[in-house]
C-alpha positions in Angstrom: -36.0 -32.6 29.4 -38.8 -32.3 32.1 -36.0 -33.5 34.6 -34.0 -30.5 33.6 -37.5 -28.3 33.9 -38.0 -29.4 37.4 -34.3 -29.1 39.0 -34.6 -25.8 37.3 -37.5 -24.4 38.8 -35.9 -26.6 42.2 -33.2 -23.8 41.8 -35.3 -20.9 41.3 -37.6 -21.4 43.7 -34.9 -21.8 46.5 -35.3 -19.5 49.4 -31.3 -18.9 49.4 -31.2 -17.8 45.8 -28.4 -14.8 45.5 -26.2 -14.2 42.9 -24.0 -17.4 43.2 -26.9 -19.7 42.5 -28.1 -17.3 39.6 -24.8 -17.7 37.7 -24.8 -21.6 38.7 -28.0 -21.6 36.9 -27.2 -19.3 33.4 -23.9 -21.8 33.4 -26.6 -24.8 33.4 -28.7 -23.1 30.5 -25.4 -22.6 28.4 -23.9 -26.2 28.2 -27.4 -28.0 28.3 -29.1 -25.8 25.9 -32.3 -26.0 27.1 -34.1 -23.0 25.7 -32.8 -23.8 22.5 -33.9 -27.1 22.5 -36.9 -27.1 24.2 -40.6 -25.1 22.9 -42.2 -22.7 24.6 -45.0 -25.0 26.2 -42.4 -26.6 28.0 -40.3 -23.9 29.5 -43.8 -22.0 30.1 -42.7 -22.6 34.6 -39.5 -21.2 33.8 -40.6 -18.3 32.1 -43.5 -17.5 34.7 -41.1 -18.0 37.4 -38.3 -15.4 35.9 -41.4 -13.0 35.5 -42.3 -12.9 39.0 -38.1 -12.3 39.9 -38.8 -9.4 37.8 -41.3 -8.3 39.2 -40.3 -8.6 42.6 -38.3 -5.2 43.6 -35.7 -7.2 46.2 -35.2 -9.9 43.2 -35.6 -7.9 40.4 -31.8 -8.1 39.2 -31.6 -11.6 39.2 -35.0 -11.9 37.0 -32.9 -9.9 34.1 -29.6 -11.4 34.4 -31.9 -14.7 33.4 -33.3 -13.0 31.4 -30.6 -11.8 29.4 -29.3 -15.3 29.2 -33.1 -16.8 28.0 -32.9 -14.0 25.4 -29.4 -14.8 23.9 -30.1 -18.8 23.7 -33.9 -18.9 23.6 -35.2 -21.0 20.6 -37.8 -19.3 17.5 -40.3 -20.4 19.2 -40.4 -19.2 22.4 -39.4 -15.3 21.1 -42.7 -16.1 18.9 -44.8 -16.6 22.0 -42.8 -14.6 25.2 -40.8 -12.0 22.8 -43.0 -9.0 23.2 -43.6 -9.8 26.7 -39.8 -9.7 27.2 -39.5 -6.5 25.1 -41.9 -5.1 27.7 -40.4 -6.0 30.8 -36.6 -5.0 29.8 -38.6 -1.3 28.7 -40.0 -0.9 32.4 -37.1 -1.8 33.7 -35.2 1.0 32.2 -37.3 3.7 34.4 -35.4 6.4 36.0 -36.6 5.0 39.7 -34.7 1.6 39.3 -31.1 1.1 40.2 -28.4 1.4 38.4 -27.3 -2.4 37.4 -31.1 -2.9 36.6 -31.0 0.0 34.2 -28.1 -1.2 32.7 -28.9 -4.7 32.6 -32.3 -3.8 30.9 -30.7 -2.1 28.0 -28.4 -5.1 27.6 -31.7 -7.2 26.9 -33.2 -4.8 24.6 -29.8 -5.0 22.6 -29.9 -8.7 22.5 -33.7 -8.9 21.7 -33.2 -6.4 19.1 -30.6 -8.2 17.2 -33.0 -11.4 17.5 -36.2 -9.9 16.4 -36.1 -10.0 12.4 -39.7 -10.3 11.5 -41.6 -11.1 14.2 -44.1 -8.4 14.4 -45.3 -8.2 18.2 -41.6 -8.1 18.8 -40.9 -5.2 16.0 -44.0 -3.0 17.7 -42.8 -3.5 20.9 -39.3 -2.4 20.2 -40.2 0.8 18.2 -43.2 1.9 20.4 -42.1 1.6 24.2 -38.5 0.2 24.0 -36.9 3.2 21.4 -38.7 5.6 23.5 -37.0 4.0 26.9 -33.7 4.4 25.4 -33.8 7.9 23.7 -34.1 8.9 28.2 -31.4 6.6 28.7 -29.2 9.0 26.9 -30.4 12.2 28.7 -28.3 10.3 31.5 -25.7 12.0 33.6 -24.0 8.9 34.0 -21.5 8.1 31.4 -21.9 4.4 31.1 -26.1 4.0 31.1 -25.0 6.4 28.2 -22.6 3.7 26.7 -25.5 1.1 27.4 -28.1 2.8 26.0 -26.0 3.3 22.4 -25.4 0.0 22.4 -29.0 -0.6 22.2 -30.1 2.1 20.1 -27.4 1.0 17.7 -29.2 -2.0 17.3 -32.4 -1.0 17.2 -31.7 1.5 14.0 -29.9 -1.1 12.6 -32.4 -3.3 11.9 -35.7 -1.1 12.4 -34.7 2.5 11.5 -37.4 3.2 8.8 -39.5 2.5 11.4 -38.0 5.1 14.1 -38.9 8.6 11.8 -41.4 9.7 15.1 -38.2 10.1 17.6 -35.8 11.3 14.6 -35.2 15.0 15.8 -35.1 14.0 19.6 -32.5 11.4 18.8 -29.7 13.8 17.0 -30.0 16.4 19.6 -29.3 14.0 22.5 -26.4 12.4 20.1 -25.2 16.0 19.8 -25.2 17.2 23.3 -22.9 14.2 23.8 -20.2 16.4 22.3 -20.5 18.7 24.8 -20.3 15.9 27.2 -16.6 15.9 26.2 -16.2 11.8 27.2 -14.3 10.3 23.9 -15.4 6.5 25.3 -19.0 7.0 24.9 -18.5 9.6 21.5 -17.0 7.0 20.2 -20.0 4.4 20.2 -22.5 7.5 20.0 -20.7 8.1 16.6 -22.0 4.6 15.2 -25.9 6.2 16.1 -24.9 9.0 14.4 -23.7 7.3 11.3 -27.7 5.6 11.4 -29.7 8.9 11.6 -29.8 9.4 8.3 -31.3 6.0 7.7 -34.7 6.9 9.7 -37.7 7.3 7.8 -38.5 6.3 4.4 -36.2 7.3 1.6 -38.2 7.8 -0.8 -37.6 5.6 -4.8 -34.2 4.1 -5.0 -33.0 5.5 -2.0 -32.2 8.8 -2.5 -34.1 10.4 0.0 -31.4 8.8 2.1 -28.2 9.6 0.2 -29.4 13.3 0.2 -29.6 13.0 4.2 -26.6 11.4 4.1 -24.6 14.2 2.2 -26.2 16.9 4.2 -25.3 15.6 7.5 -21.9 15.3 6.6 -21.7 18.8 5.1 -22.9 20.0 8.8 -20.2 18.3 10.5 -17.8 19.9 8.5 -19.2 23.1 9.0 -19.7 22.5 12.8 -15.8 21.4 12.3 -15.0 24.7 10.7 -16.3 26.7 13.4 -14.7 25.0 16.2 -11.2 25.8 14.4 -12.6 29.3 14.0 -12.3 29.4 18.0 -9.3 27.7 18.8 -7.5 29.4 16.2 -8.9 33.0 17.0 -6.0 35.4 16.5 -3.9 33.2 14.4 -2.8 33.7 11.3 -3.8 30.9 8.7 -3.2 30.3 5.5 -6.1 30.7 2.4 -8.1 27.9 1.9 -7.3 26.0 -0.8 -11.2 24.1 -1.2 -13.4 26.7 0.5 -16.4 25.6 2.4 -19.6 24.7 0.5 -21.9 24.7 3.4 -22.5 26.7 6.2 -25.3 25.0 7.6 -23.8 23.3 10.8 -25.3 20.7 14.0 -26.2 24.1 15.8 -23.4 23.4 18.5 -23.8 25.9 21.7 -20.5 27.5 22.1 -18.3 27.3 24.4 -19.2 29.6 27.5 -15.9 29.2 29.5 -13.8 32.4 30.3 -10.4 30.9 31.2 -8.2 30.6 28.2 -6.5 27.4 28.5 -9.6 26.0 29.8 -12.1 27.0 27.1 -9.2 26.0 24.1 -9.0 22.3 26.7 -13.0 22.4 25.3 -13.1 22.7 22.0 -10.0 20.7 21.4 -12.5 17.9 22.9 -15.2 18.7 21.0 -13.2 18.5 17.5 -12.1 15.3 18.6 -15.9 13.8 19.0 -17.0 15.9 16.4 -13.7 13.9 14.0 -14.9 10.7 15.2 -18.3 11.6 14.2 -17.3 12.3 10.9 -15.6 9.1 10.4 -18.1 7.2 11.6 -20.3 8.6 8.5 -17.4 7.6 6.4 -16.7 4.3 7.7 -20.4 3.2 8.4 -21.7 -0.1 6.2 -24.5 1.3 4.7 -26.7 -1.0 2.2 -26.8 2.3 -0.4 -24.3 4.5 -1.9 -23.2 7.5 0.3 -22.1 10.8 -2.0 -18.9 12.5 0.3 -18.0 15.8 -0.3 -13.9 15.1 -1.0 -13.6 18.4 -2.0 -14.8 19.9 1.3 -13.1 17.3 3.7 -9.7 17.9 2.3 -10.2 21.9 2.6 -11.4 21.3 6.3 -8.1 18.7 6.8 -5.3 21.4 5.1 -7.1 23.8 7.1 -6.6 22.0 10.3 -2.7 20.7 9.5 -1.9 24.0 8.2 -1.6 26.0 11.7 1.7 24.5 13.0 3.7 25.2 16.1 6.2 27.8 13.4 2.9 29.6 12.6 2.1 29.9 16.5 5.3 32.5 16.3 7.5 33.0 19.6 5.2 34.5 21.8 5.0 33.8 25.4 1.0 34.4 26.3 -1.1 31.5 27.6 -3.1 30.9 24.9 -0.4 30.5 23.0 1.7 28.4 24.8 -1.5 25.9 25.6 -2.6 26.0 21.8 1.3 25.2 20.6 1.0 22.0 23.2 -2.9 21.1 21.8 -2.0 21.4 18.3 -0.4 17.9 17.7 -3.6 16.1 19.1 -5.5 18.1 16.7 -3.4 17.2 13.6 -4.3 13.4 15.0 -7.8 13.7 15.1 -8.2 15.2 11.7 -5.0 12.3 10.2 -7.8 9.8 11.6 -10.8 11.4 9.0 -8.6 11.3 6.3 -7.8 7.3 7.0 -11.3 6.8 7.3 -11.5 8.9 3.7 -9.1 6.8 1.9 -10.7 3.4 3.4 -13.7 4.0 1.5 -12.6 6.3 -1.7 -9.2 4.6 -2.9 -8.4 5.5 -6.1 -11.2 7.8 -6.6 -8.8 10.1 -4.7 -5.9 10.2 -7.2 -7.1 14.0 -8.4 -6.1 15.1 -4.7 -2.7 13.2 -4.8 0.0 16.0 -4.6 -2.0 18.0 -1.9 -2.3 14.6 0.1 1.9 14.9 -0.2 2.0 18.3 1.1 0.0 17.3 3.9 2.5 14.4 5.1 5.4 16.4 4.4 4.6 19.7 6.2 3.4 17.5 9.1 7.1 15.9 9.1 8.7 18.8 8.6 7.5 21.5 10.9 8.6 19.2 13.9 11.5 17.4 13.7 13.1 14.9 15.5 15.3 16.1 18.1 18.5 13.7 18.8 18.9 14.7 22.5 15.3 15.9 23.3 12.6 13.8 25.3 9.5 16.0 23.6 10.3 14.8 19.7 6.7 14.6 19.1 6.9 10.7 18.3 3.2 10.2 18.3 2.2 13.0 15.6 5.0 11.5 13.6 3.7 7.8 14.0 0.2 8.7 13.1 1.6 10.6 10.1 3.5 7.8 9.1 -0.2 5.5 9.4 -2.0 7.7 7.1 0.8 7.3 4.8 0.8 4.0 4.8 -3.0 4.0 4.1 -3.0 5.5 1.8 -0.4 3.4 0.1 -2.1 0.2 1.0 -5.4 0.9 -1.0 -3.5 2.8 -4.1 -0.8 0.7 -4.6 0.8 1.2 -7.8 -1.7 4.5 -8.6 -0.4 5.9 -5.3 2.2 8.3 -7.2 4.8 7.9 -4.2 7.8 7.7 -6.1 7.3 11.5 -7.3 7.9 12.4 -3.7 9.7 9.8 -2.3 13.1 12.3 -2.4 11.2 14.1 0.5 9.7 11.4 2.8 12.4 8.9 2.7 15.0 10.5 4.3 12.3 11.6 7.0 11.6 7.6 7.3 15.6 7.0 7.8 15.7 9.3 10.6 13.6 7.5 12.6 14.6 3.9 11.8 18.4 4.1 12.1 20.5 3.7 15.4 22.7 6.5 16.4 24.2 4.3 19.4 27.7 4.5 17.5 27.5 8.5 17.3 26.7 9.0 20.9 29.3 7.0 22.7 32.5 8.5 20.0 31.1 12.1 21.0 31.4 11.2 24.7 34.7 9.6 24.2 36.3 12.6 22.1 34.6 15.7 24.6 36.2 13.6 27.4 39.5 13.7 26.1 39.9 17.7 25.4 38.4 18.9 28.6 40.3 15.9 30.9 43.7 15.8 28.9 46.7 14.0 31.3 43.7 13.5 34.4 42.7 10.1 34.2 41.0 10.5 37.7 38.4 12.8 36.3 38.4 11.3 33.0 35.6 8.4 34.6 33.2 11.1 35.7 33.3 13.0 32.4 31.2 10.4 30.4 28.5 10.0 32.4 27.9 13.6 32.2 27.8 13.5 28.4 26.0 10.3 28.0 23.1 11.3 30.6 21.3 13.1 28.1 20.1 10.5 25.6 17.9 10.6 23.1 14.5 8.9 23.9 13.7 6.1 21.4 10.3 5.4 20.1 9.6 1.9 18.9 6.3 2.5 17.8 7.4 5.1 15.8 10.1 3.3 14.2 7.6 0.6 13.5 5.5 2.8 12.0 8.4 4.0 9.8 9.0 0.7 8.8 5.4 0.2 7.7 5.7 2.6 5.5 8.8 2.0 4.3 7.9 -1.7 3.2 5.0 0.1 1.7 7.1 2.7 -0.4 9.3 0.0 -1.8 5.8 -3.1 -2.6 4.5 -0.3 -4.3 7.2 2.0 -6.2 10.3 0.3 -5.5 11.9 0.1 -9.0 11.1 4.1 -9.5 12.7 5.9 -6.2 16.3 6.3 -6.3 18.9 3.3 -6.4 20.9 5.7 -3.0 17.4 4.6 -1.1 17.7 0.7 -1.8 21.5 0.9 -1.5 21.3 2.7 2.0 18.6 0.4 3.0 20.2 -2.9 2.1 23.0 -2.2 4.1 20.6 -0.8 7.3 18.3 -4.3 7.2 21.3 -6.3 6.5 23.5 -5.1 9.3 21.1 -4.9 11.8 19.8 -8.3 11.0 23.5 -9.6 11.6 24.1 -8.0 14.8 20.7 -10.0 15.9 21.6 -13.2 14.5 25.2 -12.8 16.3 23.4 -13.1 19.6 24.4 -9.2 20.2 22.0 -6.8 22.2 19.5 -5.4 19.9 19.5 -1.5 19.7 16.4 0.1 21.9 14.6 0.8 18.7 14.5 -2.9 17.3 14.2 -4.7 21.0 11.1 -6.0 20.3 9.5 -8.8 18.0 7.8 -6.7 16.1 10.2 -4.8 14.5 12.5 -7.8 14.1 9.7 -9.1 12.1 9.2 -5.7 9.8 13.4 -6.0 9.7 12.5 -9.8 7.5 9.9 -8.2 5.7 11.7 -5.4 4.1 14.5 -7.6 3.2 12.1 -9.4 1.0 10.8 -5.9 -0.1 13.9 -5.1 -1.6 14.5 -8.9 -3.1 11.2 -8.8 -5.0 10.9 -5.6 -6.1 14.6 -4.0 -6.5 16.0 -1.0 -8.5 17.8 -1.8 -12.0 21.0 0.0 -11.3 21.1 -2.2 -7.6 21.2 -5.4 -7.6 19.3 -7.1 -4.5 21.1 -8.7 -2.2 20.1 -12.7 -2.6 23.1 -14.1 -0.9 23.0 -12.3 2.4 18.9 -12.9 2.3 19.2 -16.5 1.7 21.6 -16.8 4.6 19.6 -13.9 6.9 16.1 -16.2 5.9 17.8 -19.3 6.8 18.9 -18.1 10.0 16.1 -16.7 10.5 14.3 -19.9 10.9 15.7 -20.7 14.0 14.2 -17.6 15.5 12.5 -18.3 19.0 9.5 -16.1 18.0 7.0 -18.3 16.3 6.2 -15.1 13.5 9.7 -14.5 12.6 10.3 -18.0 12.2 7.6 -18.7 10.0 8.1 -15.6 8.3 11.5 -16.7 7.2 10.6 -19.9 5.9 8.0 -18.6 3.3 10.9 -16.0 2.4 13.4 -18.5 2.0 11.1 -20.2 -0.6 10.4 -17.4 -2.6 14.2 -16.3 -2.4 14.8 -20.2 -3.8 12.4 -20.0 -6.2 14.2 -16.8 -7.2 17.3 -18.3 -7.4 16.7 -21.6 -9.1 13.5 -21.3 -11.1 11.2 -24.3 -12.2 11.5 -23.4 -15.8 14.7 -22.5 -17.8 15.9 -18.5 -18.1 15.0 -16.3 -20.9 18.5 -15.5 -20.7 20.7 -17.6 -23.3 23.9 -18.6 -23.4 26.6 -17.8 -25.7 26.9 -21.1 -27.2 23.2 -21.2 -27.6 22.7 -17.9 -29.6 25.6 -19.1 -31.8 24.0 -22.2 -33.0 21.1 -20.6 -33.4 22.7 -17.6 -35.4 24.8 -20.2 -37.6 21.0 -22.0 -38.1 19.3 -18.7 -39.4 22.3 -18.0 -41.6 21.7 -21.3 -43.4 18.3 -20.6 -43.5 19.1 -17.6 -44.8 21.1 -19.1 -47.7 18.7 -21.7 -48.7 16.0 -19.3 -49.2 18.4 -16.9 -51.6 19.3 -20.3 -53.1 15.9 -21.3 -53.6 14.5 -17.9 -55.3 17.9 -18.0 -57.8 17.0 -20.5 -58.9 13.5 -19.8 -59.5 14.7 -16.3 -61.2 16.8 -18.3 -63.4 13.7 -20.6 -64.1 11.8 -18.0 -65.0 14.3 -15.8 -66.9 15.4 -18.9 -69.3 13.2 -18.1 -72.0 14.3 -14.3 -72.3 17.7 -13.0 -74.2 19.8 -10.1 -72.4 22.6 -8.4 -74.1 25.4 -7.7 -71.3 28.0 -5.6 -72.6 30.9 -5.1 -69.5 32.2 -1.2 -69.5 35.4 -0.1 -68.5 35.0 1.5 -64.7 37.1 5.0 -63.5 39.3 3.4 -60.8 40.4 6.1 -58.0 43.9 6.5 -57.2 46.3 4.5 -55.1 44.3 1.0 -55.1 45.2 -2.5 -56.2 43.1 -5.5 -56.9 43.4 -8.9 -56.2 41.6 -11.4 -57.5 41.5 -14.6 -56.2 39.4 -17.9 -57.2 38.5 -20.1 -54.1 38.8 -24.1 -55.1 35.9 -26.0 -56.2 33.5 -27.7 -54.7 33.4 -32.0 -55.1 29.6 -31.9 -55.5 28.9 -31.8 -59.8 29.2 -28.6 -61.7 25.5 -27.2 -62.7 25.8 -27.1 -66.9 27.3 -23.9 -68.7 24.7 -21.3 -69.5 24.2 -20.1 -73.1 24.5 -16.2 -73.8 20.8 -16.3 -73.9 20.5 -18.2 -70.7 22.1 -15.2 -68.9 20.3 -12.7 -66.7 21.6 -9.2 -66.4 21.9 -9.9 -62.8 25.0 -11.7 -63.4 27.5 -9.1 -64.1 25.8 -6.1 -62.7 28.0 -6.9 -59.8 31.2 -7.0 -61.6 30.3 -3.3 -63.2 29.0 -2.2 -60.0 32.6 -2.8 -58.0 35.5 -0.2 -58.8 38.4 -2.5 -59.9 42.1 -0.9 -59.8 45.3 -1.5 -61.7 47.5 -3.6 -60.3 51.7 -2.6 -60.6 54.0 -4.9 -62.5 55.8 -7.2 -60.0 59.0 -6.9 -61.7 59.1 -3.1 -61.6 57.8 -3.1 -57.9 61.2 -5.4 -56.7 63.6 -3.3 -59.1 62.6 0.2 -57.1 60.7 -0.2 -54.1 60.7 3.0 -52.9 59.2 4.8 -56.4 55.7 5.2 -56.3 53.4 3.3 -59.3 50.9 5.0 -60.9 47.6 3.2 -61.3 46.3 2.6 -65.0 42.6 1.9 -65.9 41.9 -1.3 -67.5 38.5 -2.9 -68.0 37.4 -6.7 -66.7 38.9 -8.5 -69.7 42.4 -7.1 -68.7 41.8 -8.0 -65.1 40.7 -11.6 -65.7 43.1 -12.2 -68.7 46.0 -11.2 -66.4 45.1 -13.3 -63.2 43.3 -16.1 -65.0 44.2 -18.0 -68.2 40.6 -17.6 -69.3 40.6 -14.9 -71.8 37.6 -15.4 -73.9 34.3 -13.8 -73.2 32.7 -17.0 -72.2 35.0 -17.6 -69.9 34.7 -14.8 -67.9 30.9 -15.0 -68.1 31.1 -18.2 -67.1 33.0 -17.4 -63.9 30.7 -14.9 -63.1 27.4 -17.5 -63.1 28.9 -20.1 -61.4 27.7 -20.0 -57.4 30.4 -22.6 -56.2 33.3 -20.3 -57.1 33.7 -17.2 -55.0 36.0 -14.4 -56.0 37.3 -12.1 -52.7 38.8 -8.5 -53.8 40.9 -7.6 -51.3 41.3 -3.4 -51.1 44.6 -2.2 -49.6 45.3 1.1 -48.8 48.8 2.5 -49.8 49.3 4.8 -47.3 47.9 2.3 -43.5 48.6 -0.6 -45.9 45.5 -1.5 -44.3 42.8 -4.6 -46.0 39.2 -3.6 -46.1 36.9 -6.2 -47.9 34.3 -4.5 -50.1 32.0 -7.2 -51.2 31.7 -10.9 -51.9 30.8 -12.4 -54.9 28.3 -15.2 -54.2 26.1 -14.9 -57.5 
């Protein structure tokens, strides 16, 4: 190690030392790792010797560009010992007087030695004495990127010390603010990370809420500084009535714009809404170790306010303002889509109360602009970004995100932009060219590309954004939109992802991998979650996936190879089907029907256990028989198993012959009398059960027929015809 100390202090200490030997030297530091290795008594040379490059105005750069590196790589150790001392010279170095790579270079450092600082206290006094006060002037800069540098440090300063920043709290948001009126979106957009932090400085009192209260009230003075903004650049417009009005009227305390020229001054504000949006975003989107309380209420009144003014609303006047505001209006509708992402990021579900006004926003934003077949200014971008904050806000709702109610209106919006119209165009040309050129063929050449010069412009990040958010639609309501929408879809993916796998030329809007990709994942959309009245199309997406994997893009390919397994797994589950077979439920219909019996067999039997020791009286009554019926009675043959032994009268339940008395039994005509005259018509006669049995059965005693009646083997099948449909109709079987 003291070899490496002395060929570096060789190296610094040559007289030729320029910028070349400096970066030899950093690129030394990096693979050896000395500072991390070593302690600070033995890079004490080094240090001194950077020191004096710093302090040397011709050498002064090359002193903080090793500097810079010591800091990022420099062991606990050393910081403990030099840190303050490098706090001190990175804060001198950021004086106005120095160049401008010094400056620069010096708030680089202070970022680095910021992040590194934790609780070393020299370090932590140095930082929010000198250093924070160094780089609040840095951003009182004309020059945009000292601007940039300097919020790169002050972001990491408040990140780590802001309770300990409260004395430079005021200064610090008015320089963040008059960045707005800077109008330079690179620099707003870091700036906007500070202004997230402000709240943070100071102490916030028990549990924090000190700091949530600061944090509410800030954002309640964006939105007002938001509302007055639109007060400007919709002056003389007529809007619609707020739906959530404003809360708050306490805004930043913006100055207002003081240019004259129309489409100048409306150029000006449209820039400062934009800073001002990612300012608000930033408060949304900013990690913040306590709970922030957002206004919902107010940011979506601010938002319908802002999407409400559309080009239709502008009217068809011809004046400048009007003609520059119609042309500004899309970026506007942007910049206030991107709060609401931000919005849903961090409030999910919690924004379910504000669903069908979230709905009316994306479909008056797809509506009042459509997209023009023949037209180069079809407004792709506002569309896009519409079709991004729809599919945010379908991504963190999910199954809560109440799509499907709406999905009538959006979907054919989504088809629009998604499906080819090659087919159309060239069939128009071919038919125009044949009415106006009709027996010329010389002219008939030149007549097509006159018709097929004015194509329509296609998008491909707009139909990739369509796409998004049509995978998204199906994922999370695609058994509840309309069976049409899956049946126009299958046949959209499926075609198109033929034509590709045929080796034809892919249509302009699917050219490139990424939407060959979305092509595969919508297919599997509409596998996994299909609609009950259409059945998903697993044949052509086993051979599409399998295809698929021979893809020379790397993401398709292994895309198609997870699909193919879930489609197989799909097809050919690991475990058997719910669904049975007919064989199956019959067996196991024919088992419950014996089960069936040998439970009724089983409680007869105790009935008749229990009943032996009581006498019933049965006494059989004649039954009023209707008209037109004859009875059959039948006895099946025994059964070869042993008879059970006859019952006394006393043994007898009543149960036995209810049956019998319950069932309407009919006369039966003489058989002689029916083959003498067929076509006269016999006229029923009421017997009683004696008469029936004595007539079909040579049993004629009581007994007998009581007998008949106990026995379960025997079974006796009354068979009803009807005269007139001499049709059968079985009324009951006798089991008991």
């Amino acid at each position: 190690m003291d070899r490496e100390v002395e060929s570096t202090l060789a190296m610094l200490n040559n007289p030729w030392g320029d910028g070349k030997s400096i970066k030899c030297i950093t690129e030394t530091w990096k693979r050896s790792k000395l500072f991390k290795r070593a302690d600070h008594a033995t890079v004490q040379p080094i240090v001194a010797a950077v020191n004096a490059k710093i302090l040397s105005a011709n050498e002064k750069i090359h002193g903080l560009k090793l500097l810079l590196q010591i800091a990022a790589s420099c062991s606990e150790s050393c910081l403990n010992e030099y840190g303050a001392q490098f706090v001190l010279q990175a804060a001198r170095s950021c004086d106005k007087h120095n160049s401008f790579n010094v400056r620069c270079c010096a708030l680089l450092i202070l970022k680095r030695l910021a992040n590194r600082a934790g609780k070393i206290q020299p370090m932590v006094k140095a930082i929010t004495g000198n250093a924070v006060a160094q780089v609040v002037d840095a951003l009182n800069e004309s020059s945009p990127a000292v601007k940039l540098y300097a919020c790169h440090a002050l972001y990491s300063i408040l990140t780590h010390f802001s309770s300990s920043c409260g004395s430079v709290k005021a200064t610090l948001e008015q320089r963040l603010v008059e960045i707005l009126v800077m109008n330079d979106e690179r620099v707003a957009g870091f700036a906007a990370r500070c202004f997230a932090r402000l709240p943070l400085i100071g102490g916030g009192g028990v549990g924090q809420q000190g700091h949530q209260a600061a944090i509410t009230g800030l954002m309640k003075k964006t939105i007002a500084a938001l509302h007055l903004e639109l007060d400007g650049l919709y002056e003389g417009v007529h809007e619609l009535p707020m739906t959530y009005p404003l809360t708050s009227k306490e805004n930043l305390g913006l100055p207002p714009v003081s240019e004259i020229k129309p489409a100048i001054r409306l150029q000006k504000i449209k820039q400062r809404i934009e800073c001002l949006c990612l300012y608000l975003s930033a408060l949304f989107l900013e990690p913040m170790s306590i709970s922030k309380a957002v206004p919902v209420q107010d940011i979506f009144g601010l938002v319908c306010r802002a999407i409400g003014v559309t080009g239709t609303s502008l009217g068809t006047s011809q004046l400048i303002e009007v003609l520059v505001l119609r042309d500004m209006i899309p970026s506007v509708h942007i910049s206030f889509m991107s709060v609401m992402e931000s919005l849903i990021d961090i409030g999910k579900t919690n924004l379910l109360l504000y669903n069908e006004t979230f709905y009316q926003m994306i479909i008056n934003c797809l509506s009042w602009r459509q997209q023009k077949k023949d037209s180069k200014a079809s407004y792709s971008y506002l569309r896009s970004k519409v079709y991004a904050m729809l599919s945010c806000w379908l991504s963190n709702l999910k199954g809560a995100s109440g799509v499907e109610t709406f999905a009538d209106r959006i979907v054919p919006h989504i088809f629009q932009d998604i499906t080819p119209e090659k087919e159309a165009v060239v069939l128009k040309a071919v038919k125009q060219t044949l009415k106006r050129k009709k027996g010329r063929v010389a002219d008939q050449s030149s007549a097509v590309p006159n018709e097929t010069s004015t194509q329509r412009v296609y998008d491909e990040d707009l139909c990739s954004a369509g796409l998004e958010a049509m995978n998204l639609i199906l994922k999370s309501a695609g058994n509840l939109i309309k069976s049409s929408f899956h049946k126009a879809m299958q046949e959209l993916v499926v075609a198109l992802l033929v034509d590709l796998q045929r080796g034809l030329d892919p249509h302009p809007l699917y050219s490139s991998e990424k939407c060959q990709l979305q092509l595969y994942e919508i297919l599997q959309s509409l596998i996994l979650f299909p609609h009950p009245l259409c059945p998903p199309a697993t044949i052509y997406a086993s051979t599409l996936f399998s295809s698929g994997q021979l893809s020379n893009s790397k993401e398709i390919s292994r895309f198609c190879q997870q699909a193919m397994q879930v489609v197989q797994r799909l097809s050919f589950p690991v475990y058997p089907s719910i669904v049975l077979e007919s064989e199956v439920l019959e067996d196991l219909k024919d088992q419950a029907l014996a089960n069936a019996a040998a439970e009724e067999e089983s409680e007869e039997e105790e009935e008749e256990e229990e009943s032996a020791d009581e006498e019933v009286q049965v006494r059989p009554q004649a039954v009023e028989l209707p008209k037109a019926v004859s009875v059959i009675v039948a006895a099946e043959p025994e059964p070869s198993e042993p008879e059970p032994p006859e019952a006394s009268e006393a043994d007898r339940t009543d149960s036995d012959l209810e049956v019998l008395e319950e069932i309407p039994v009919m006369a039966v005509p003489d058989a002689a009398s029916s083959e003498n005259d067929d076509e006269e018509q016999q006229q029923p006669e009421e017997i009683t059960i004696d008469d029936v049995v004595t007539a079909n059965d040579p049993c004629s005693t009581e007994n007998d027929i009581e007998l008949i009646a106990e026995q379960p083997s025997k079974k006796a099948r009354i068979e009803v015809l009807d005269k007139n449909a001499d049709v059968a109709l079985m009324l009951a079987d006798l089991v008991e």
